[in-house]
Structures are given as structure tokens and as C-alpha cells.
N, C-alpha and C positions, 0 to 999 in steps of 0.2 A: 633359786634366788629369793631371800628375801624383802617381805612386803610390810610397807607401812603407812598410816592412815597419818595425814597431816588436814586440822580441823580448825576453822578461822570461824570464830562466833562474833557477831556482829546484832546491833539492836535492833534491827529489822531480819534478817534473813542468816542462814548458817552453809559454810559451803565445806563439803568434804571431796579430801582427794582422796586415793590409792596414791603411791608411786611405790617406786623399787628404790633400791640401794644406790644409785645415781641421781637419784630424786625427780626421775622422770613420772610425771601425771600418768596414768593408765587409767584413771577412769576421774568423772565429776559426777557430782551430786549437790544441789542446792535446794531449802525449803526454809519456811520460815520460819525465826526463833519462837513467836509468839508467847513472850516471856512473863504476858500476864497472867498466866497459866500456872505459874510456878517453874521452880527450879528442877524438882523431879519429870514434871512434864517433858520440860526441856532435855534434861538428861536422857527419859526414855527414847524421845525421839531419834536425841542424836545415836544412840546406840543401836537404835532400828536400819536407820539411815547406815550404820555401817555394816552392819550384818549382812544388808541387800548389797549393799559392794563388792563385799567379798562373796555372798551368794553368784552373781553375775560375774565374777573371775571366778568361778570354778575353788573356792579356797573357806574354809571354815574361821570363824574370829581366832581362835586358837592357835593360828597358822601365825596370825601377827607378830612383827618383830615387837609392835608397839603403837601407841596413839599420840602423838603430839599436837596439843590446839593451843590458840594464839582466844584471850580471852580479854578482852578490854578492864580498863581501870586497874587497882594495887592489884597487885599479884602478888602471892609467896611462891617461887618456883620451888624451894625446895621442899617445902611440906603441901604441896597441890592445893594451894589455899584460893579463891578467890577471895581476898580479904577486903576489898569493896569495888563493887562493879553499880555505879550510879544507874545508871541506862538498862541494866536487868534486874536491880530491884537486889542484885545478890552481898548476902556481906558476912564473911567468915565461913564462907560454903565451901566443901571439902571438897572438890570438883574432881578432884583424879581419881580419888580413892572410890568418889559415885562411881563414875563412869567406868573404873575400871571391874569393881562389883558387876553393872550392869551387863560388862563383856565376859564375865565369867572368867577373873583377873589376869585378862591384857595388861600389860604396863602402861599406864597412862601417863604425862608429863605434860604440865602446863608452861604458860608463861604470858607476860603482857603481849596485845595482839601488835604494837609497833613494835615491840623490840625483836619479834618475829618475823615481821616482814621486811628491818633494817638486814636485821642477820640474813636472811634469806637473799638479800639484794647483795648486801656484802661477798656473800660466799659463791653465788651465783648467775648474778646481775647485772644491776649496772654498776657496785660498788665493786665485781671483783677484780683482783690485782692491784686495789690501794689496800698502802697500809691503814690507812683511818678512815671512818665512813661514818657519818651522822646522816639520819634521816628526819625529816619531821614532814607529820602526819596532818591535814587539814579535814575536818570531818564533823560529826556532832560535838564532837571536842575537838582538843588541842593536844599534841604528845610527838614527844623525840624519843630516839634513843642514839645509842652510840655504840659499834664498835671499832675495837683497837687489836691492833697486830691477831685478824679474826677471833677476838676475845670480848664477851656483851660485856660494857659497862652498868654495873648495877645502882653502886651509890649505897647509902646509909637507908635500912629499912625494903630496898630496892626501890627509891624510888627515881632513880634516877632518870630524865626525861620529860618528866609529868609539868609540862610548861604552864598550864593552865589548868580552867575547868575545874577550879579547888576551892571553893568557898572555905575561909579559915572563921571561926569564931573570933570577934574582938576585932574582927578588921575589917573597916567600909569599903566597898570601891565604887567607882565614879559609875559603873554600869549596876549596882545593886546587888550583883550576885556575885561575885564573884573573878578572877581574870579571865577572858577572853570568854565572857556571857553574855548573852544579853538578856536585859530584865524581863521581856517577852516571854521565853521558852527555856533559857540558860545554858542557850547554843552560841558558837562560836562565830560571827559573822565579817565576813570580809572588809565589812566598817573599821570593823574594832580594832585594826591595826593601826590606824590613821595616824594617833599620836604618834607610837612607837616608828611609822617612815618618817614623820615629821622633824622627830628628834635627827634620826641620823641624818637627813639632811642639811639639816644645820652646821653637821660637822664639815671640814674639810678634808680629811682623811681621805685617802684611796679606797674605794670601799670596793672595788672591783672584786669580782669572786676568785681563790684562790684554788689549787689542789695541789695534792701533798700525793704522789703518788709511793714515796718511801721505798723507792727503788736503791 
């Protein structure tokens, strides 16, 4: 049966699974990003951190179907791009084509880390057996994603989801930095929605929550 490493990088800490072809966990692993280090840093680590997983199942990296990690901020999925990751410092970093290098070339695949955990909930979750699923993410930032008929909505550029968290040139906002920051740290704080319930309560619409199970 095959085996493959699914990788969720995060600004603080990185966690690596194993699983099989079912997508069943068979092993964890978590350490920290410590992303002031650099990128390569970061890279070798995480490719240490898999080596010993697969050391500890009895299996060599080469045995891999493959690597999949979930990497915050733009993503380019198709050409393994992190093309800007705020919170790591990274921006235009080849990130698959490292990693896969550093595996002695595993097939690596990236993608945005929400639109990984939606997919993931979609297909196996709490989202599976609807036909549409939106998630959205509360965190250092802010971020959605969406899928449809089990298919990731991407958008123009991919960036489809990225609610906040986006300082634009040429445009003020009421909190300094940016949407859903605060001029503090340029994180996202449970204040800051305040307006945005204000508004809809003003309305009178049924705002009750719906689902669409698309049966």
C-alpha cells in the first residue's frame, strides 16, 4: 500500500503526518518552524522530520507516493510557488521543487494551508456529502476557501478566499494596516468584526444559517 506525507506549515510550529491511501494518520510529527532562520533552514528540517517517519515505519523516502503541505498566504499550486507568505518572511520561494530536491525528488505539491484544510473537511469531514462547502479560517489572519461539486475553487491569480490580512497601496483603512489588522501587530482580532455584525443587524433579512446539501 501506498504511503504519503501530508505537511501543514504554520508560523509557529510545522506538523507532519504519514497516512496511506485512505488518508488514515499512521504516524505524527510536530516541531517548530522557526522561520527566522531562513527558508532553507526551514526546508531542511522539514525534510529531516520526514526521513525519520518514514525511518520509524520501516520505509525509505523514495518509497513515497508523494509530499503534500498546506503553506499559508498566495500560493501558486501549479508551479510550487510560495509567491508571498507574510508570517514566513517568504515570497517567490520554489517550495516544491526545494523540498522535493532535498527528498532526493519525491513529488512534492503545494497549496494554500486553508484551502487544504476546507478540501480536507469537504472530502472527509464535517463538509462530506454536501455538495458546497466554504470554510473560513480565524487565526493570525483571516482566509476562506471554497469547494464545489468536491472541486477547490481558485479565482483569478488563485486568490480566491484571502478575506483579509491584505494591506493594498493607495488605500487607508480605519485600523492602519490593513483589513481585519490591528495597528498593534497586524493580526486579526475578534474586535474587528464589530462593524461588519453591526451592519447586518440593521438589516431585516432572515439571516438564519442555511445548508445546501445538493442531494
Amino acid at each position: 500500500m501506498r504511503r504519503m506525507i501530508g505537511v501543514d506549515i504554520g508560523g509557529t510550529n510545522i506538523v507532519c503526518g504519514l497516512v496511506d491511501e485512505q488518508g488514515k494518520v499512521l504516524k505524527l510529527t510536530k516541531f517548530p518552524t522557526e522561520a527566522h532562520q531562513g527558508s532553507d533552514a526551514v526546508i531542511g528540517r522539514l525534510a529531516e522530520a520526514i526521513r525519520t517517519l518514514c525511518r520509524e515505519e520501516g520505509l525509505s523516502p523514495d518509497q513515497l507516493a508523494a509530499v503534500g503541505a498546506g503553506v499559508p498566504g498566495f500560493v501558486d499550486p501549479e508551479h510550487g510557488l510560495s509567491v508571498q507568505t507574510v508570517n514566513l518572511g517568504w515570497r517567490n520561494l520554489p517550495f516544491a521543487s526545494q523540498l522535493s530536491a532535498a527528498l532526493q525528488g519525491v513529488p512534492v505539491f503545494i497549496d494554500n494551508d486553508v484551502r487544504m484544510y476546507v478540501y480536507g473537511e469537504a472530502a472527509a469531514g464535517a463538509g462530506k456529502g454536501f455538495k458546497h462547502v466554504l470554510g473560513v479560517t480565524l487565526g493570525t489572519g483571516l482566509a476562506a476557501a471554497v469547494v464545489s461539486e468536491g472541486r477547490l475553487y481558485y479565482g483569478g491569480g488563485y486568490l480566491a478566499g484571502e478575506l483579509g490580512h491584505i494591506p493594498m497601496d493607495g488605500i487607508s483603512y480605519r485600523c492602519g494596516r490593513g483589513p481585519g489588522r490591528s495597528p498593534r501587530d497586524g493580526r486579526f482580532r475578534p474586535g474587528d468584526g464589530a462593524p461588519a455584525a453591526g451592519g447586518f443587524g440593521a438589516g431585516k433579512a432572515d439571516r438564519r444559517p442555511s445548508v445546501d446539501r445538493g442531494r
